[in-house]
N, C-alpha and C positions, 0 to 999 in steps of 0.2 A: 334327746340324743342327736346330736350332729351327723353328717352324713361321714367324717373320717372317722367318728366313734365305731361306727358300724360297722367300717371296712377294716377294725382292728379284728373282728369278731365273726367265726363259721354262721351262716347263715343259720341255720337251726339253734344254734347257739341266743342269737340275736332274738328270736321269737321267747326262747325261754327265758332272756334277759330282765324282756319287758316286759313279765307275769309278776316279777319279784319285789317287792316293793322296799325302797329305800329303809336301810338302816336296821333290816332283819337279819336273825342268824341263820345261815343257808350250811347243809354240807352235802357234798360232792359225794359222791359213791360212785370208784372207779374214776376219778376226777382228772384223769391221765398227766400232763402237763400244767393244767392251772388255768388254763386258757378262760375259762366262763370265773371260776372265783378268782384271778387278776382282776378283769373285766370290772365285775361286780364290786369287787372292793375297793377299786380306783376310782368308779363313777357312780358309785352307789350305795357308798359306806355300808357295806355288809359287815357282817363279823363271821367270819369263815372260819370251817373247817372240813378238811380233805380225808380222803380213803383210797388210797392207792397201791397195787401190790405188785408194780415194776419199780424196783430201785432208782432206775436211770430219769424215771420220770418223777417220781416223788423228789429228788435234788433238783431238777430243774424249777420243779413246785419251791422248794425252799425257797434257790436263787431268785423268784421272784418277788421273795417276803410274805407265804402264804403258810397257812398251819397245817402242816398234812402231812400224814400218818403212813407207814408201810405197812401193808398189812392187808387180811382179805375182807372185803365188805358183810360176807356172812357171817365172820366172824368177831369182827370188831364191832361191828352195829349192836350187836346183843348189850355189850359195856355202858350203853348210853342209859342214862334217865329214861322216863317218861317227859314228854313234852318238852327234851332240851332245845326244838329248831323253829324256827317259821317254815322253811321248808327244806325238803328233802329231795335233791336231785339226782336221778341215774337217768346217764343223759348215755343212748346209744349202747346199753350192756344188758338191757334185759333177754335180747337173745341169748347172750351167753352163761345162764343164772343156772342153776340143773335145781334150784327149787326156788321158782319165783314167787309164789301163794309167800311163801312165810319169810320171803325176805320182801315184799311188799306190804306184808302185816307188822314187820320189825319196823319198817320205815313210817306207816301209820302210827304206831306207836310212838315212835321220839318226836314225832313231826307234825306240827298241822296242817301241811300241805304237801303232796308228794307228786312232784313232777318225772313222766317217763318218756322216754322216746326210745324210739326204735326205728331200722330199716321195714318200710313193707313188703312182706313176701307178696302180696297180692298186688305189684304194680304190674302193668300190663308187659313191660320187659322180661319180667321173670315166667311171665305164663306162656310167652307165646316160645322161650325157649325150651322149655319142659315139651308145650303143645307138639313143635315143629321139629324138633333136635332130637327132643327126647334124652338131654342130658342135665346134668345138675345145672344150673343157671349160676351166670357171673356176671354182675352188672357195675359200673363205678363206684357205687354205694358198697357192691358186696365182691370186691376182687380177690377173692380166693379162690379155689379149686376145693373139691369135696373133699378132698384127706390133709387139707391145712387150716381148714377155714376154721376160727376160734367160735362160732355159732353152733350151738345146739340145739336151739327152739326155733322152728319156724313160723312166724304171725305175721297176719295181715293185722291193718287198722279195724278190719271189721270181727277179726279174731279180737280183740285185744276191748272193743264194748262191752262184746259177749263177755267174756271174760268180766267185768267189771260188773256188769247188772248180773250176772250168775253167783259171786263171792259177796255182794253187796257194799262195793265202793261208787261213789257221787263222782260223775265225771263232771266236773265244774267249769273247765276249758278243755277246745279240744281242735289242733290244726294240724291239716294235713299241710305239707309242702313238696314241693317238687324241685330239687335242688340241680339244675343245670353243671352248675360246680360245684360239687363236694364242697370245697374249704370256705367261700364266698357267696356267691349269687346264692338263688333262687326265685320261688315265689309259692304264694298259696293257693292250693289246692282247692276248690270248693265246690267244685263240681265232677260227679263220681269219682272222688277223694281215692276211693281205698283200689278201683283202678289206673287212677294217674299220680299217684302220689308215692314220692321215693322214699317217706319218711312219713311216721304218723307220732306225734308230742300232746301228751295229753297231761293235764291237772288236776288231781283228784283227792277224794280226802274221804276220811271213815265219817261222813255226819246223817246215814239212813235208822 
């Protein structure tokens, strides 16, 4: 991957990229604009397909030449086979899921491999605002106010193991990152991750 490859691509985005291996079928859940399956299918011959349930962003998905659906992820996922993908990515929504267990078991199922990512509530920004402030925390990752913000679950990366070894999902890959700017830079986390890290991206699969 070239370095202007890269800088076509959100830096988390970028990490997930390079998990997915040339010439697999991958679909997006929540896929927003197309951004990661453009990417993918330009430099990576994937064979894509999308899940998106903003209008405005599923046409632009179109206008880029991508397959993607309007419509909501809990509810269209059900429609699929068993084992129709290589993988399955919800990239940045599983905060906002009101039942992650069984839409993470739906996506086990059509997929054999399921990639997530997520904002960390446990990075050290968000605590020391609760700590010191004693109000709902708002960080560049997470600029909302409490009565707009589209989040409903709060997890850290050290939530989200747990989570994994308690329901008996194989965390296969797993990096934290600390994204300086949202859309571009960053870098990886690897030292106390789940307190300096603004994002935690894991790869996982049903094989215990």
């Amino acid at each position: 991957m070239t370095q202007n490859k890269k800088e076509d691509l959100r830096f988390d985005l970028q990490v997930i990229a390079s998990w997915i291996t040339p010439g697999s079928r991958v679909i997006g859940l929540g896929c927003g604009e197309g951004e990661l399956l453009h990417y993918l299918k330009k430099y990576k011959n994937i064979r894509e397909t999308g899940i998106e349930i903003v209008e405005e962003r599923v046409a632009a998905c179109i206008e880029k030449g991508l397959s993607v659906i309007q419509g909501d992820i809990n509810e269209e996922i059900i429609d699929y086979p068993d084992n129709t993908f290589d993988y399955v990515v919800l990239s940045q929504t599983l905060q906002q899921v009101y039942e992650p267990l069984d839409l993470i078991k739906e996506m086990m199922r059509i997929g054999s491999k399921v990639i997530v990512s997520f904002p960390n509530f446990g990075h050290w920004h968000i605590r020391f605002q609760v700590l010191f402030h004693g109000i709902a925390p708002m960080t560049p990752q997470l600029p909302y106010q409490w009565y707009d913000t589209p989040n409903i679950r709060i997890l850290s990366i050290r939530d989200f193991r747990e989570f994994a070894n308690r329901v008996g999902f194989t965390i296969d890959k797993e990096v934290a990152i600390d994204s300086d700017n949202y859309y571009r830079s960053g870098k990886i986390t690897r030292f106390l991750p789940n307190f300096r890290a603004t994002y935690g991206i894991f790869l996982i699969s049903n094989t215990r």
